[in-house]
N, C-alpha and C positions, 0 to 999 in steps of 0.2 A: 666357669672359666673353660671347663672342656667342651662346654656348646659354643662358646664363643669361636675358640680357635679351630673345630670342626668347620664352623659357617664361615670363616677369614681361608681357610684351606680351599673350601669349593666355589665360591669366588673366583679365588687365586686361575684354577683349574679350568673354570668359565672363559677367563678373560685369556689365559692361552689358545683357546682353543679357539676363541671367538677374533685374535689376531694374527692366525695363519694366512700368509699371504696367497691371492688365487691367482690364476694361469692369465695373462695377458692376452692369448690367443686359443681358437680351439685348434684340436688335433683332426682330422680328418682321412679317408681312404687308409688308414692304417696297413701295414700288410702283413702286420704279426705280432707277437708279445713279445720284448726284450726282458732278459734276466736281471732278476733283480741282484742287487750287492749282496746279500746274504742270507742266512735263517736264521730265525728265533731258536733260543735254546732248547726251549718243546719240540720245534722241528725237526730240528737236528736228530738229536737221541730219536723221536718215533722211527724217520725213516732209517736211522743208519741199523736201528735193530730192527726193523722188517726183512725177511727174506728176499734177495732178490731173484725175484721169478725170471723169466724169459719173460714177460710182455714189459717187464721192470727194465730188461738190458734190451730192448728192443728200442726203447721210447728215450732214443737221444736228443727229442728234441725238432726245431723244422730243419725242414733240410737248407744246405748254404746254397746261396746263388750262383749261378754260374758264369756270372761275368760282374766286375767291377761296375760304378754307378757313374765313373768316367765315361763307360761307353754308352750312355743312355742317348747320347752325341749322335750314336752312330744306328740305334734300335730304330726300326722304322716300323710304323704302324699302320693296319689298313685304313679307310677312310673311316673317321667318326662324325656322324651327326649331332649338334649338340642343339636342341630346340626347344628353348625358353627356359634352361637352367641358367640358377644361380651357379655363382663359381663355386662352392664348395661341389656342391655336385655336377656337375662340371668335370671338376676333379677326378670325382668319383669311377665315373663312367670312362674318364681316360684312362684312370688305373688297370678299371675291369677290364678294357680292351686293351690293354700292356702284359695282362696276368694271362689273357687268351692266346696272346699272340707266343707270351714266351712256350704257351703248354703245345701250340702247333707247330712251333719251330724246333722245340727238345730243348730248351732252355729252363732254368729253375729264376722264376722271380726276384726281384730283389723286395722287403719290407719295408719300403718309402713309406713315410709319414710327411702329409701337408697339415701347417699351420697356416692357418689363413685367421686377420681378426676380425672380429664380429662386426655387424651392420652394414656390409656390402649387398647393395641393395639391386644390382648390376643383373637383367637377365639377358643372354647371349642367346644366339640364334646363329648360327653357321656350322661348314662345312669343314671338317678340316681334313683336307686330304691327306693321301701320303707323304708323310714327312717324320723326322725322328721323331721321341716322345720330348725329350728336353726343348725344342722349339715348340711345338704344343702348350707345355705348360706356359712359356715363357710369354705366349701372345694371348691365352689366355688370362694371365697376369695383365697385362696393357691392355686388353678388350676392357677391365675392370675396374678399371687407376690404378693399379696396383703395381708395386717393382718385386721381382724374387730372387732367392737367392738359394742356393744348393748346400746345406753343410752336412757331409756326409751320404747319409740315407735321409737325409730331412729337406724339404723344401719351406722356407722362410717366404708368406707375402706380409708387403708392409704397403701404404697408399703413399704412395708418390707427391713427396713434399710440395707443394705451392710455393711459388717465387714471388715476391713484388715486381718486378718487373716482367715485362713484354717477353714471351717465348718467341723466338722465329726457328726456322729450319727448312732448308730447301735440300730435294733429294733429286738428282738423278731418276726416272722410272720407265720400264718398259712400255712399248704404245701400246701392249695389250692391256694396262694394267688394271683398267674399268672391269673386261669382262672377266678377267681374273676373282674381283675381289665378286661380283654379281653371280660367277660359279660359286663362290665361296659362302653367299648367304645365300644357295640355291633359288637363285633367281635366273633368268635367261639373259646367256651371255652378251645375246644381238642388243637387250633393251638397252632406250639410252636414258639415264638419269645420274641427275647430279650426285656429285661425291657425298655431299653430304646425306643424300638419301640413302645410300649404299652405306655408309657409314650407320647408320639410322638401324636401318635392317640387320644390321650384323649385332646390334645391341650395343654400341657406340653414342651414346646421350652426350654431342658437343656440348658444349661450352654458346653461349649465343656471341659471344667474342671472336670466335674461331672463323678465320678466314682461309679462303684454300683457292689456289690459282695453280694453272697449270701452263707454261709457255710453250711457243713452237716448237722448243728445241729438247722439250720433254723432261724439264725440270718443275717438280709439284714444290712451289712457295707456300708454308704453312706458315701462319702470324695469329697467336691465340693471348689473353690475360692468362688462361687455365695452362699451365706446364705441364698436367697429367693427361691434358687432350694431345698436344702434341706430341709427347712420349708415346701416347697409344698408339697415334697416327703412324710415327715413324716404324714401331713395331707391327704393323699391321701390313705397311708400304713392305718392309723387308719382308715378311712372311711369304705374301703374294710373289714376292720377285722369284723367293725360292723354291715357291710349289713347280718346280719344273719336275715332269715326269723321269723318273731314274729307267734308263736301258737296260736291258738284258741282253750279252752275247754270250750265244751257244754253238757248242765245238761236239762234233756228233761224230762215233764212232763204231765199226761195224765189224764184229768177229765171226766169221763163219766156219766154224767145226764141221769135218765129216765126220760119219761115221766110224771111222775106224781110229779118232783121234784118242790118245791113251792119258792124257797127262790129265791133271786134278786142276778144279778151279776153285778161284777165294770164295769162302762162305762169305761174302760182302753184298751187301747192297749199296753201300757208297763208299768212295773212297777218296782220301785227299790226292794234291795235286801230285806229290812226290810221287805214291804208291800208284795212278795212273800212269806215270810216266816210265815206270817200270815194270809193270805189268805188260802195257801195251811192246814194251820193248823184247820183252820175255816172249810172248804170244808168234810175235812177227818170224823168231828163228823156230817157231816148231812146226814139225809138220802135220799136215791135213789143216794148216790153220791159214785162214785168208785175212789180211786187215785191211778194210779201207778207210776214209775219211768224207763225210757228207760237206759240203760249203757251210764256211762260217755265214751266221745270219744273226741281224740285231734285232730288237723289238723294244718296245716301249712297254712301262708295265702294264699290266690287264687289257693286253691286246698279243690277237693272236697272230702266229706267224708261222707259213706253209716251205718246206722247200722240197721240189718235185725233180725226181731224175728219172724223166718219163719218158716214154713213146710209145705213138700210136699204132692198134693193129686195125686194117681195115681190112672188112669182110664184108661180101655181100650179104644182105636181107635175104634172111630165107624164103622160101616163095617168092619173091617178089624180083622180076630179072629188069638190071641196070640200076637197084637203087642199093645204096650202101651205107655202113654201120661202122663207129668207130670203138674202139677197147683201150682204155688207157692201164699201159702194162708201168714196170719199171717201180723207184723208190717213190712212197709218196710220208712225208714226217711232218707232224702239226704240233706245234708247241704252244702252250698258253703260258705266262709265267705272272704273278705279281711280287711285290719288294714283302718280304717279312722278315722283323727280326734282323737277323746279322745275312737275313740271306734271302733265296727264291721259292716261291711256294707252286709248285709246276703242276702242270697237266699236260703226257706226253702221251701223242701216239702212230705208231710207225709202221707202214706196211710193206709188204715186198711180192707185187706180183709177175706173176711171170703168165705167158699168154703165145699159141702158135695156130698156124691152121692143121685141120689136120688133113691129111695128104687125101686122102678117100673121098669127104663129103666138101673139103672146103670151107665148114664150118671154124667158127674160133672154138681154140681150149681153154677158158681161163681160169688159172691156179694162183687163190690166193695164199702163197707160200709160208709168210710170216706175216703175224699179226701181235701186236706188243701194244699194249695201255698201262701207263705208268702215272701215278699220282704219288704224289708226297714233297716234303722241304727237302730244300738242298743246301745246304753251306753255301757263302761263298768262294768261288775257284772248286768245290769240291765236285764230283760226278758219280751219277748213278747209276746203275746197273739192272739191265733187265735180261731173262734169260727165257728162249721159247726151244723147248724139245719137241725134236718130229717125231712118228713113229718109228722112221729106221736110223733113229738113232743119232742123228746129226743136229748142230744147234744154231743158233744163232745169238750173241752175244752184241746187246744193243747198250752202249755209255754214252751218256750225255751230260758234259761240263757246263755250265752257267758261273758266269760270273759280271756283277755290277758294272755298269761304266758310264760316265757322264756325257754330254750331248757332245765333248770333243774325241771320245771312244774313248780318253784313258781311265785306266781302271780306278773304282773307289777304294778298293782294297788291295794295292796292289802287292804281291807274292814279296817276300822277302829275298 
């Protein structure tokens, strides 16, 4: 009787264990361990009577993110090549360059988890420029058949139901919109081929149902059996529309200290838009201090932009009578900027020379006065600060504001 009820007990034990329900979906790019609900009783009592050390109260844990998973809206990322991954990894490599972007910009990650479910057979091939991370995932999603959805830290994909009946969908599209998508699967913009080969390339496997006509008047008519071709389509058409490159304007400011100036400056290297605003106001009423302002200048990201407050010194060639030689004196400032993050990732650098003949030979003097190279992120609206000591004692104090603006100049972010 006692072997019987032993062997009906491990059974019993068996068939629990053997009817735990499994995961629908895998989890994927993880970005951290969440706490669990609680501890076992052995836990409990080990650690609460273990001593706690210093590396015990050190170890709180990872650190919290520094911005909400609303604004992933808003996180813009550099260009990712994505060539012949599946979506999962896909994923993957968008995370890792979201996790890079946050650590160059002074941002803390957020622990996103994607669920995507098994047997998506889909491999992509493209370009995805700058543009936020949540549109990223989302075309990424459509490049796949797949629809997603955000809860929380968590990204949901599921495949995109099929309808019995006929999908249509006609859009509105830019005339550039070919070479758009042909940058996109790094292809040449000039080539011409059909939609659907561009589609092909990008890892887009139509449907043989799927029709695509484009009118004079620059409306692309989509008519497909498959509803996940044309859902891809239309997310793909919107993508392109909105890969427009984001502006950069910068507002350049110029402190020049003498020698003999007494007053104390901010141990800062960047400052928000308020604390510019009074600072520079503060600077202006003291003395030995000069302020000017350089011309506002726009640029588009990851192109460079020069603004020159220059003139020429002409001198004759030495040795050589009636032939002559030009010296370009005056401000000369080169800015490079691209979109990262909530902000600009800059390369500045700004000279100041100054240049005379001298009275005896005739000869030019050229003195390159100041010299400033600055690299690093910058907030949005926020400015940086660069500082060059001479030997007698005098400075020159160079800030340089950036801030976001769309192709009509008004700002992405604009100041409250």
């Amino acid at each position: 009787m006692i072997a019987t009820a032993l062997l009906a007990g491990a059974l019993l034990l068996m068939m629990m264990r053997t009817n735990r329900p499994e995961d629908s979906g895998r989890s994927v790019a993880s970005g951290g361990n969440r706490p669990t609900a609680g501890r076992s009783e052995s836990e409990a009592s080990t650690s609460d009577a273990a001593p706690k050390t210093k590396v015990a109260n050190r170890d709180r844990g990872p650190v919290a993110a520094t911005h909400p998973p609303q604004r992933l809206r808003e996180f813009i990322l550099p260009e990712v090549k994505i060539e012949g991954l599946g979506l999962e990894e896909a994923l993957r490599k968008l995370y890792a360059t979201y996790q890079d972007a946050c650590i160059r910009s002074g941002e803390h990650p957020l622990p996103l988890e994607f669920t995507v479910p098994p047997g998506n057979k889909h491999r992509l091939n493209l370009r995805l420029a700058e543009q936020n991370f949540n549109s990223s995932v989302h075309l990424l999603a459509a490049l796949c058949g797949m629809k997603v959805s955000r809860d929380d830290l968590e990204y949901r994909f599921e495949p995109i139901a099929e309808e019995s009946k006929l999908a249509q969908q006609a859009m509105r599209v830019s005339p550039d919109l070919s070479a758009r998508l042909l940058a996109m699967a790094g292809l040449d913009p000039e080539t011409r081929m059909p939609f659907t080969e561009i589609a092909a390339a990008l890892g887009l496997e139509l449907d043989a149902s799927t029709r695509l006509s484009l009118t004079a008047s620059g409306v692309l008519n989509m008519e497909s059996a498959s509803f996940s071709d044309v859902s891809a389509l239309t997310a793909l058409v919107k993508s392109a529309d909105e890969q427009r490159p984001l502006q950069h304007k910068f507002t350049s400011h110029l402190l020049e200290l003498s020698p003999d100036y007494q007053g104390t400056l901010p141990d800062l290297s960047v400052m928000a838009a308020s604390e510019r605003l009074l600072f520079l106001r503060n600077m202006a009423q003291k003395i030995g201090v000069t302020v000017s302002t350089f011309p506002t200048c726009t640029a588009k990201s990851g192109q460079d932009t020069t603004v020159e407050v220059t003139r020429e010194l002409i001198a004759e060639k030495e040795g050589i009578v009636g032939e002559f030689e030009s010296h370009q004196t005056g401000h000369i400032l080169k800015i490079r900027s691209d979109s990262l993050g909530f902000g600009h990732d800059l390369s500045v650098h700004y000279t100041d020379t100054t240049g005379a003949l001298d009275p005896v030979t005739l000869r030019p003097i050229i003195n390159r006065r100041t010299d400033i190279s600055d690299t690093g992120f910058s907030g949005d609206n926020n400015t940086r600060i660069s500082v060059q000591t001479r030997p007698d004692g005098s400075k020159t104090l160079f800030l340089l504001t950036s801030e976001m603006i769309d192709a009509t100049g008004r700002p992405i972010r604009p100041l409250d």
